[in-house]
DRENPA-3360 file (N, C-alpha, C; in nm, 2 decimals, always signed):
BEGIN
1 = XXXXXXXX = +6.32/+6.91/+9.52/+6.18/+6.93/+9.49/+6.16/+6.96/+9.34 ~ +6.04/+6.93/+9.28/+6.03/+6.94/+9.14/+5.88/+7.03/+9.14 ~ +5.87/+7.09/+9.05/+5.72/+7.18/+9.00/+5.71/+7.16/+8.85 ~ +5.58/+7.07/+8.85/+5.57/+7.07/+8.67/+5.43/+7.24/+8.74 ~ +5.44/+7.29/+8.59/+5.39/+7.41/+8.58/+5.30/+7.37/+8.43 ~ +5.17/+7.36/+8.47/+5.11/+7.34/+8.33/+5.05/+7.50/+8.26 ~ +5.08/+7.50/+8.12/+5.07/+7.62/+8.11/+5.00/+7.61/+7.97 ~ +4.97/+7.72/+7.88/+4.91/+7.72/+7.76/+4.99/+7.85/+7.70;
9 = XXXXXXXX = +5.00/+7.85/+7.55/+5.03/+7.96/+7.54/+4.95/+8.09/+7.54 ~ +4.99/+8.24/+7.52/+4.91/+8.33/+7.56/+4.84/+8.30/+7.66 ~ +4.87/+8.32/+7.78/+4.84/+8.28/+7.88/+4.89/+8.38/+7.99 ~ +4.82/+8.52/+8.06/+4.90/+8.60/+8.08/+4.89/+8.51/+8.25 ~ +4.80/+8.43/+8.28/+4.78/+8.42/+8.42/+4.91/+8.34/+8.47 ~ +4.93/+8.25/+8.30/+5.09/+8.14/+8.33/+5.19/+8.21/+8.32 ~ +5.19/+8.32/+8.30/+5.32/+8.42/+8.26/+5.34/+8.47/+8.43 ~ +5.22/+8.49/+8.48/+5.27/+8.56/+8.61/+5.29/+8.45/+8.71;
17 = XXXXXXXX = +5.25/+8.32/+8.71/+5.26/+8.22/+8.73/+5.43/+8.15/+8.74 ~ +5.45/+8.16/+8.66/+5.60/+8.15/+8.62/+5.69/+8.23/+8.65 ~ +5.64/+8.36/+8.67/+5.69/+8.49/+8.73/+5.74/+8.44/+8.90 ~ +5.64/+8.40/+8.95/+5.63/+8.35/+9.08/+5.73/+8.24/+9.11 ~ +5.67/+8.18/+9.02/+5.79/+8.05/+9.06/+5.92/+8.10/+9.09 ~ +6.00/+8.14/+8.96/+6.13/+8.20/+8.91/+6.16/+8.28/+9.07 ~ +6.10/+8.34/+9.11/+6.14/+8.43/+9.21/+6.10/+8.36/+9.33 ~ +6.07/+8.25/+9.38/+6.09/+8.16/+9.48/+6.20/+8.08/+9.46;
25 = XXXXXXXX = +6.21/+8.09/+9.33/+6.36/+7.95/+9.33/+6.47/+8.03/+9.44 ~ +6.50/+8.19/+9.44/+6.56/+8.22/+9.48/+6.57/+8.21/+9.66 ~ +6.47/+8.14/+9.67/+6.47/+8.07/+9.84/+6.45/+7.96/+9.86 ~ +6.46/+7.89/+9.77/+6.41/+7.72/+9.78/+6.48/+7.66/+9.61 ~ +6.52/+7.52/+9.65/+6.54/+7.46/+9.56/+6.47/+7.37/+9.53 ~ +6.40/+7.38/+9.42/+6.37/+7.34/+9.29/+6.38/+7.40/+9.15 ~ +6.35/+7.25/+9.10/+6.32/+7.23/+8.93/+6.18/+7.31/+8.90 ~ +6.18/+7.35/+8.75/+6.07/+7.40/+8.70/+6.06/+7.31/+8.56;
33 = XXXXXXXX = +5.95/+7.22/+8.56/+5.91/+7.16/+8.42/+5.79/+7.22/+8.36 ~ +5.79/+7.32/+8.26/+5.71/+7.33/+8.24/+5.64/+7.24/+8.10 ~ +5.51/+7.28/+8.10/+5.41/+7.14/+8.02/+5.31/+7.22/+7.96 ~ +5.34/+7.21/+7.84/+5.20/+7.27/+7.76/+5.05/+7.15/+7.74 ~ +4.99/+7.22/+7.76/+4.85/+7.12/+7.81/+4.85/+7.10/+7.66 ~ +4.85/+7.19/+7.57/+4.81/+7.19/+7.38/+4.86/+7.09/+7.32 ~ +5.01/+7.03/+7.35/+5.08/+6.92/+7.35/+5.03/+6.77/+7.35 ~ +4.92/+6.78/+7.47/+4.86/+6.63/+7.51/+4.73/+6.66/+7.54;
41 = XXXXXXXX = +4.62/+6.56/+7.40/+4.47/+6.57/+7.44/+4.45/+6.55/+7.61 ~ +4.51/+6.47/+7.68/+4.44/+6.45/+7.80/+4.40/+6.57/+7.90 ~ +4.61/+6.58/+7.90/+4.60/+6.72/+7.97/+4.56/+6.81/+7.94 ~ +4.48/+6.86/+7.78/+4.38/+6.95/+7.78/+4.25/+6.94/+7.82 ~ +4.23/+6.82/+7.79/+4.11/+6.81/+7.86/+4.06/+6.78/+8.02 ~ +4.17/+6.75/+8.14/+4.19/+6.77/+8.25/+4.19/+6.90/+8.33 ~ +4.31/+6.98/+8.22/+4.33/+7.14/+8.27/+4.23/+7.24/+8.22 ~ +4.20/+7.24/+8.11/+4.18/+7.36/+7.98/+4.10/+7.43/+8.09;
49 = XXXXXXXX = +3.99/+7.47/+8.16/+3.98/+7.59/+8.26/+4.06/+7.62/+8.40 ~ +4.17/+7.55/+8.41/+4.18/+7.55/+8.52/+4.34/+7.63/+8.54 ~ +4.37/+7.64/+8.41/+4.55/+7.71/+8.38/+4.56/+7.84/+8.46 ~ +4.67/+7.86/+8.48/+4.77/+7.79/+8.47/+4.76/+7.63/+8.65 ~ +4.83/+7.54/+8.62/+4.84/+7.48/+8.71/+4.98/+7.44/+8.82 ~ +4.98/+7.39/+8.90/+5.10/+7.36/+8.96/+5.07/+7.29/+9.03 ~ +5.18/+7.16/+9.02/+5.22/+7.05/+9.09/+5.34/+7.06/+9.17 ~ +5.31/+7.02/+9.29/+5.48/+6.99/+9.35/+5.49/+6.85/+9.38;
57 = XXXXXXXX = +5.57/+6.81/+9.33/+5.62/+6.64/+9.37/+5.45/+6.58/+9.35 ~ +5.44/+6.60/+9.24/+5.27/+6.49/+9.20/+5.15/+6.60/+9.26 ~ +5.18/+6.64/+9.34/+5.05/+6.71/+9.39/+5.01/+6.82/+9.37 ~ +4.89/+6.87/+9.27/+4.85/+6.98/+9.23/+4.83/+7.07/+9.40 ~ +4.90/+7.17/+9.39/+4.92/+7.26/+9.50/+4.83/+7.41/+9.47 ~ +4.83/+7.46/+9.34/+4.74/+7.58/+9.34/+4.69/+7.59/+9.16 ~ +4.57/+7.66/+9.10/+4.55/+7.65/+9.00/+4.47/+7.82/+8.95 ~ +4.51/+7.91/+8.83/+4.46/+7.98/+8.81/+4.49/+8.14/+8.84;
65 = XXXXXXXX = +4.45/+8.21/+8.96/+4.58/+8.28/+9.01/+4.65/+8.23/+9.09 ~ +4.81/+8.23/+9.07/+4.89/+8.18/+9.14/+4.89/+8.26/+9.27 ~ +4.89/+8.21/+9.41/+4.92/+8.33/+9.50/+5.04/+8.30/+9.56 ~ +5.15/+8.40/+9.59/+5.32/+8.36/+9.56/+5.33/+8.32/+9.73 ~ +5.23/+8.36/+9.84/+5.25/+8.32/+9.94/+5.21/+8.15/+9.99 ~ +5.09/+8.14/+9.95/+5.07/+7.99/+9.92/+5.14/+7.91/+9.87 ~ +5.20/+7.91/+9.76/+5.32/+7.83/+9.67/+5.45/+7.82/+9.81 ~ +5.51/+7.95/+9.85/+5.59/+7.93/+9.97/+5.56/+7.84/+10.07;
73 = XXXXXXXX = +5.48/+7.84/+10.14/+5.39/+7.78/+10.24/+5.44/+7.65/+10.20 ~ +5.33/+7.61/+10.07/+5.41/+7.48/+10.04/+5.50/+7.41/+10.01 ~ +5.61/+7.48/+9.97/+5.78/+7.49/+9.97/+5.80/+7.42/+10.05 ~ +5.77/+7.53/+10.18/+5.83/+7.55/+10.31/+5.81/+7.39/+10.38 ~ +5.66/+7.39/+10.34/+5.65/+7.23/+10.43/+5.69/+7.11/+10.35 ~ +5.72/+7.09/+10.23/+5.76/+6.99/+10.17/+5.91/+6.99/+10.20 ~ +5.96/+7.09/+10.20/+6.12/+7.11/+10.28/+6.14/+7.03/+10.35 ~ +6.04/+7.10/+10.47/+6.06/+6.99/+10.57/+6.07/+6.86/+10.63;
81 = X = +6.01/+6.79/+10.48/+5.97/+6.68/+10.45/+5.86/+6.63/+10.59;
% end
C-alpha cells in the first residue's frame, strides 16, 4: 500500500498528520510519499485549503484533521483488498 501525504510547510495540522501515519506504519505496511503542494501550481491550487491531505493507492481518504482511527479503518479494508 502507498500514502502520498500532501503537505505544506509550517503546517502544524501536517505535522500531526504525519505523526499519525508514522505510528500506523507500526501495524500496517506501507510507503509514505510525501508531496509539497508549494512544489507544483496545480497541486496548490487543488489542495491550498484543504492540507494536510491523504491519498491511499490514488484515493484521497481524509483531509485537514487527520483522525488516526479513520486512516486505520481504511488500512484495514484496503488490506483486505
Amino acid at each position: 500500500m502507498h500514502i502520498r501525504l500532501y503537505t505544506k510547510t509550517n503546517c502544524p495540522l501536517c505535522e500531526k498528520a504525519k505523526a499519525v501515519l508514522t505510528e500506523l506504519q507500526a501495524d500496517y505496511s506501507f510507503t509514505i510519499e510525501e508531496i509539497d503542494i508549494y512544489q507544483d501550481d496545480a497541486l496548490l491550487e487543488k489542495y491550498q485549503l484543504m492540507i494536510p491531505v491523504i491519498e491511499l493507492d490514488g484515493e484521497e481518504i481524509g483531509y485537514g484533521m487527520i483522525e488516526k482511527e479513520m486512516v486505520r479503518k481504511r488500512l484495514r479494508q484496503a488490506q483486505k483488498g
